[in-house]
N, C-alpha and C positions, 0 to 999 in steps of 0.2 A: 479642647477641641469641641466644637459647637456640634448638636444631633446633625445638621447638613453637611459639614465637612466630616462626621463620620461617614455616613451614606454616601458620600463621595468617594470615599477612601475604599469601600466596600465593594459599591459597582465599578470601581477604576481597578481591583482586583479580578472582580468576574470575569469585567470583560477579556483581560491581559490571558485568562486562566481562557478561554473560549479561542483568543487567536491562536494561544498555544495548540489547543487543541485541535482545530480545524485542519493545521498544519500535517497532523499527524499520517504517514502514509497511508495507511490504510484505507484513509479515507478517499482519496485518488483510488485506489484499486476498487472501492467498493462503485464508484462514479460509474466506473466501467465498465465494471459486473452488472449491473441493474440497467444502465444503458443499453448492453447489447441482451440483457434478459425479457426486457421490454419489449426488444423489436424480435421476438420469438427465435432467439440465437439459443441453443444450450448452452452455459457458461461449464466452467470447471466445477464450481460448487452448487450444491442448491442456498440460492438466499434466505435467510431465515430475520424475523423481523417481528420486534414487538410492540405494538401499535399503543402508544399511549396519544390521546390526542392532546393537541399543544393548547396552552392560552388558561385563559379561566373563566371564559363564557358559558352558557348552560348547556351546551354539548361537548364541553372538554373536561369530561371526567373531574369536577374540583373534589368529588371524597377520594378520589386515587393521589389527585395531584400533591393533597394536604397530608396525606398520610408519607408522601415522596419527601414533600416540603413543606413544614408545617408551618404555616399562617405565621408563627409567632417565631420563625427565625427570619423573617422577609422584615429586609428594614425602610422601604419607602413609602410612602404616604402619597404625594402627587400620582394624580389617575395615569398619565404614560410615564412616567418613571416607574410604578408602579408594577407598569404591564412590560416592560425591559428588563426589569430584574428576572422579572416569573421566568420570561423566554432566556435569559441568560442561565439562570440555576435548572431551567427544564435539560436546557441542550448539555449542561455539565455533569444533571444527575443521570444521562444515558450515556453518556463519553464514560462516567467513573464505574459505574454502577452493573451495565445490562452488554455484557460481550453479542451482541448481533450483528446485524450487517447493517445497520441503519450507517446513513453519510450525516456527518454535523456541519451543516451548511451554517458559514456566519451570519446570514441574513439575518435584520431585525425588522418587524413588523409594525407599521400604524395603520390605524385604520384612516379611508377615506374622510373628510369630514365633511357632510350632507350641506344642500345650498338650502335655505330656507330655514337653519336653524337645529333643523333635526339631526342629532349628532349623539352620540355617545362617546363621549369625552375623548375619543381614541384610544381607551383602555383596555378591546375585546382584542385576543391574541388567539380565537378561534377560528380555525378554517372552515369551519364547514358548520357552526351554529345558525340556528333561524328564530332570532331572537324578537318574540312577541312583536313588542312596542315599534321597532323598527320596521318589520313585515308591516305593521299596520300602517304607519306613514307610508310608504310605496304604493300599495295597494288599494291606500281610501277607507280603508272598513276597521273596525277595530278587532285585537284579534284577542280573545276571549278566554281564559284559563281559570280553572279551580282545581288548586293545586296544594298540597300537604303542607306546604309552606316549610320542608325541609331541604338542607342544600342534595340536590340531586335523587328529590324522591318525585314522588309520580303524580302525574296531572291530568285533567280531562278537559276536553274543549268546548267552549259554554257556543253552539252555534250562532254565527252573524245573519248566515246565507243560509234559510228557510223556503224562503218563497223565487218563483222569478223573480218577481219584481225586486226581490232584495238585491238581483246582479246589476240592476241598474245603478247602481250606485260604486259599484267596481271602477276600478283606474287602473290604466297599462303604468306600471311602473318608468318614471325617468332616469335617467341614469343623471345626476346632478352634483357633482362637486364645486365646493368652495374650496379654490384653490390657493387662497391669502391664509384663511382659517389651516388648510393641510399643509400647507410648506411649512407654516408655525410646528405643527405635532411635529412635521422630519427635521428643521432643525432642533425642534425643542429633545429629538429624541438622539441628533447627531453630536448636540453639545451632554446629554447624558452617558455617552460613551467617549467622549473626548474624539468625534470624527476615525474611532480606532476598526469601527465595522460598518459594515453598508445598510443602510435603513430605506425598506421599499413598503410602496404603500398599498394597503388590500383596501381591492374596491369592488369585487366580487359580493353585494347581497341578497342576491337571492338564489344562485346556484341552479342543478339543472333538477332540479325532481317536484315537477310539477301537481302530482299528488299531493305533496310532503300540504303544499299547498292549498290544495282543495281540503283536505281532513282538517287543516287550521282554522277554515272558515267554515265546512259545514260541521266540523263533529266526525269520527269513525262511522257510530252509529247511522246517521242519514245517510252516509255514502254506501253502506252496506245494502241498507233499503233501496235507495237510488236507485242503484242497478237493476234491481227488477221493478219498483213499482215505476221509475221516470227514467227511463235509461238517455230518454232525449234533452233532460235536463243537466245530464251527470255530463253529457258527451258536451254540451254547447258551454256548461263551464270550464273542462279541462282543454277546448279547444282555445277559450280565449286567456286562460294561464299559460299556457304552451305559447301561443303566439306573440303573447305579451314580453315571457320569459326571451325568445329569441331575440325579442327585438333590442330587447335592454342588451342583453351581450354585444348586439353588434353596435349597440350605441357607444360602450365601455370601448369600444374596437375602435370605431371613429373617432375615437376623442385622444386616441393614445393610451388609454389605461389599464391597458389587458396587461400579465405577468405572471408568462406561465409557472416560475416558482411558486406563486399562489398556490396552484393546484397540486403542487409535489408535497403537501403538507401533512400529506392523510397514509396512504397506500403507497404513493409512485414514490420514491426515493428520491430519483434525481433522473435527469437524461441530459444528455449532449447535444444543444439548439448551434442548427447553424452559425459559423461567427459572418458570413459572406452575405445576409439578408438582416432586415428587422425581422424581429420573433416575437415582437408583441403584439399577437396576431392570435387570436381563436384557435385555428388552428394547430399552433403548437400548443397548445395546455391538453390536461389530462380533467374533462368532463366527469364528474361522479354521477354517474342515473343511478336513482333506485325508488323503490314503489313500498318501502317494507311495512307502512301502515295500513298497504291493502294484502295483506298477509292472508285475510280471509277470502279472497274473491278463487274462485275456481281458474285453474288454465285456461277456461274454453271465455267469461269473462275478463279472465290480465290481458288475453288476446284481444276483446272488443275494445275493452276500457283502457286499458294502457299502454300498448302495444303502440298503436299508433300513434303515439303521441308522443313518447320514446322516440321513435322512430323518424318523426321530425325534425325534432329536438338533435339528434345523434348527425343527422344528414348534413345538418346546418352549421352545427355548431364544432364540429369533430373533423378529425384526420387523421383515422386508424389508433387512437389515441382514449377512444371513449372505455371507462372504467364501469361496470356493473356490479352498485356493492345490492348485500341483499344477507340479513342476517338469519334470514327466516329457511325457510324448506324450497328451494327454488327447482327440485328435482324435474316435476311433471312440470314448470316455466322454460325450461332449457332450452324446449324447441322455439318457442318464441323469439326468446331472449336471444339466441344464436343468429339469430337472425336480423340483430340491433346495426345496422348501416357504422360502421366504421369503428363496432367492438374489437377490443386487444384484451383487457384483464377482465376476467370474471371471480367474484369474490364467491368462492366455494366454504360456505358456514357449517359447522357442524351438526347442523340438522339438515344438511343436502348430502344426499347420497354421492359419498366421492367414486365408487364404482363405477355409478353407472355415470356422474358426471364425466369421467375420463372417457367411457365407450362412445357420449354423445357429444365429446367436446375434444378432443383428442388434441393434437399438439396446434391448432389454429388460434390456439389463445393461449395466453397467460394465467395457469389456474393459480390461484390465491387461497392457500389450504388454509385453514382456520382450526386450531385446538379446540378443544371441549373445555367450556370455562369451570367446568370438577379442577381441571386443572389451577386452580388458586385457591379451594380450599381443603381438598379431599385425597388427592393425587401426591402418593408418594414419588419420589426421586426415580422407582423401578417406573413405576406405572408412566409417569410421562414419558419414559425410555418405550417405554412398550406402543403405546397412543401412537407416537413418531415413527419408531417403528411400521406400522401400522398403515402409516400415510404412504411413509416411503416406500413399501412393500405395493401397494394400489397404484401410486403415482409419481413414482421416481424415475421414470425413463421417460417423462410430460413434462410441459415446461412448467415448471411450480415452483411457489417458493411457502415456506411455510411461516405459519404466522401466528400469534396470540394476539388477541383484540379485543374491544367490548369490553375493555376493562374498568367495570364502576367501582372497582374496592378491590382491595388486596385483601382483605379482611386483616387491614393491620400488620399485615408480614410481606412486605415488602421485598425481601431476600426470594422469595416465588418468584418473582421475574426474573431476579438474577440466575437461578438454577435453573427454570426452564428453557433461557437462553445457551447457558451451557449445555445442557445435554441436548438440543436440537443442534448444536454445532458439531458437537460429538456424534449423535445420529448420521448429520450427512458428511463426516467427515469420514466415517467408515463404508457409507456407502456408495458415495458417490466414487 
C-alpha cells in the first residue's frame, strides 16, 4: 500500500469516527441547551465548556494543540488535507476525551482564497487568528513583528504608523474572492472526505476589534502615549479602522459570504437560525468585540477611545448577538461596556471581579465565567471543586455558563482538561 493510499485509509477512518460522533444525542440536547441559554432562557443545567481554539494558525493554541496531538502522529503533508485532519482529530479528541457541553458540529473548514494572488494556501483552520502577512495585504502597510521565533512565545510590534503622514498610505480593506481558486480548496477538501461531511468556507479576515488593529501598526507603546500626547491622532485612526472594518463586513454580506457557523467557533456553541429566511446575513453571526491590548488605558479613557467605536461597530454589525471577550480586569469597564448596542455575552475573566460583575450585570446578559488558569498547573482535584464552587455560590441563580480558556499549555498533562471537565459537571450537577 503506497504512503497516499495509507493517509487515505486514515482520514477515511476519522472521518467515519466524526459522522459517528456528531450523531451522538447528546449532541442534539446540547444544540438546545446553548440555543435557548443564549437568548437569556435559564436552562435546566449550567453549560460548562472548555475552550480550546480550533486550527493551527498563530492564535490557536499549537503548544496545547501538539501536546493533544502530536505533530508526529498527523499523517498528511498537502496544506488542506493537512488542515482537515487537524480539524477532524481536534473535533475527536473533545468527543473522547473532555465530558463538557461543547456540540461537535460536522463542519469542515477552508479558507477563502484571496483575488490577486494573496492566499494562504487554505491551510489556517483558525477562527479568530490575525495573522501578520495577510493583515498587511488588506490594509496596504506591512505589519511588523520581533518575535522569539518560538512556536507560540511572545512578540513585540516594530511600528509602521508614526507619523500622519504615515496614515496616508492606509487602504480600506476589499472584501475579494477568487472564487475558481476556492471552489478548488472545497472540492479539493470534499474529495478528501469522500463528500461524507459538509465543507464551508471562512471568509471572515479581519473580525471586529478594531484596536487589535491599531496596536498592529502603531506598536502598544505609541498608543499608550497617543492618548495623551495626540488624542486627535489616536481618534482619526481608529475612526477609519472602524469604518473600514464595517464596510468590508457588509461587502462579505453583499457578495453572499457571511456564515454564521464561522462565528460559533470560539464561545457561542451553536444556536438555532431560522429555516423560513436566508441567515447569511450579519445579523445572525455572533460579533467577538474586544480591546484587551488596551488593558492599560483607564475607564474614563476606554470610554473616549474605545467606546465609541465598539459602539458603531456593535450597532451595525450586530443583532442582540454581540459577544464582549476581554481577558483582562474589565471590573471598573462594565459600565461602559454594558452599554455596547446589541451585547448578549459578556466574557467575565478571572481577574474581573465576578461579584460585583453580577450586581452590575445581572441577568441582562450571558455571563461567561472564566477559571483561574492555577488551574492547569497548581490545582488539585479538591481545589478546582472549591474555585467552581465558588463561582456557583456568586453566580448560579445568572445566566452563566462556566468555562476554561486561554489555554497555551497544559504543561504536558493533558488529563487537567479532562478532570476539570468532570468535576464542573459535578459542581452543577449538584447544584443546579
Amino acid at each position: 500500500m503506497t504512503t497516499i493510499e495509507t493517509h487515505s485509509t486514515e482520514i477515511g477512518a476519522l472521518v467515519d469516527r466524526v459522522v459517528e460522533a456528531a450523531a451522538d444525542p447528546r449532541y442534539e440536547a446540547n444544540k438546545k441547551m446553548w440555543t435557548a441559554h443564549n437568548r437569556l432562557q435559564k436552562t435546566a443545567k449550567t453549560p460548562v465548556f472548555v475552550c480550546l481554539k480550533r486550527g493551527n494558525g498563530p492564535g490557536a493554541n499549537p503548544v496545547t494543540w501538539n501536546e493533544l496531538i502530536p505533530h508526529d502522529t498527523r499523517v498528511c503533508t498537502d496544506p488542506v488535507e493537512m488542515d482537515i485532519e487537524l480539524q477532524l482529530r481536534q473535533k475527536l479528541y473533545k468527543h473522547d476525551h473532555i465530558p463538557d457541553d461543547e456540540v461537535l458540529l460536522p463542519t469542515l473548514w477552508v479558507s477563502a482564497a484571496r483575488s490577486g494572488g494573496a492566499s494562504d494556501g487554505g491551510a489556517s483552520a483558525d477562527f479568530e487568528a490575525v495573522d501578520a502577512t495577510r493583515t498587511a495585504q488588506l490594509w496596504g502597510m506591512p505589519i511588523k513583528e520581533i518575535n522569539t521565533g518560538m512556536v507560540g512565545g511572545a512578540y513585540a510590534v516594530d511600528p509602521v504608523i508614526n507619523e500622519d503622514s504615515d496614515m496616508d498610505q492606509l487602504q480600506a480593506p476589499q472584501f475579494e474572492v477568487d472564487e475558481a481558486a476556492t471552489a478548488l480548496r472545497v472540492e479539493h477538501a470534499l474529495n478528501t472526505v469522500d463528500g461524507k461531511l459538509p465543507v464551508h468556507v471562512r471568509t471572515d479576515e479581519l473580525g471586529y476589534s478594531p484596536t487589535e488593529i491599531m496596536i498592529s501598526l502603531m506598536g502598544m507603546e505609541q498608543v499608550l502615549y497617543g492618548v495623551i500626547d495626540r488624542p486627535a491622532f489616536i481618534h482619526r485612526l481608529m475612526d477609519f479602522i472602524t469604518d473600514a472594518m464595517i464596510d468590508y463586513h457588509q461587502q462579505r454580506e453583499q457578495a453572499g459570504r457571511v456564515d454564521p457557523e464561522q462565528t460559533w467557533g470560539y464561545r457561542v456553541q451553536y444556536e438555532e437560525l431560522p429555516t423560513d429566511e436566508d441567515t447569511h446575513k450579519l445579523k445572525f453571526c455572533w460579533p467577538t468585540v474586544a480591546a484587551q491590548s488596551t488593558v492599560g488605558l483607564s475607564p474614563t479613557m476606554y470610554a473616549e477611545f474605545v467606546q465609541p467605536y465598539h459602539n458603531r461597530l456593535a450597532a451595525t454589525l450586530g443583532e442582540d448577538r454581540v459577544y464582549y471577550h476581554g481577558c483582562e480586569d474589565l471590573t471598573k469597564k462594565i459600565p461602559s461596556i454594558r452599554t455596547l448596542p446589541n451585547l448578549r455575552r459578556f466574557h467575565v475573566s478571572p481577574w474581573t471581579d465576578l461579584e460585583s460583575t453580577v450586581e452590575q450585570l445581572g441577568t441582562d446578559f450571558v455571563l461567561e465565567v472564566v477559571g483561574h488558569p492555577d488551574v492547569l498547573h497548581v490545582m488539585t482535584r479538591e481545589q478546582m471543586r472549591a474555585d467552581l464552587e465558588r463561582m456557583m455560590d456568586i453566580a448560579g441563580d445568572y445566566i452563566i455558563d462556566l468555562n476554561l480558556g486561554e489555554i497555551e499549555t497544559t504543561f504536558g498533562n493533558p488529563s487537567v482538561l479532562t478532570t476539570w471537565a468532570e468535576v464542573a459537571q459535578e459542581v452543577v450537577a449538584e447544584r443546579d
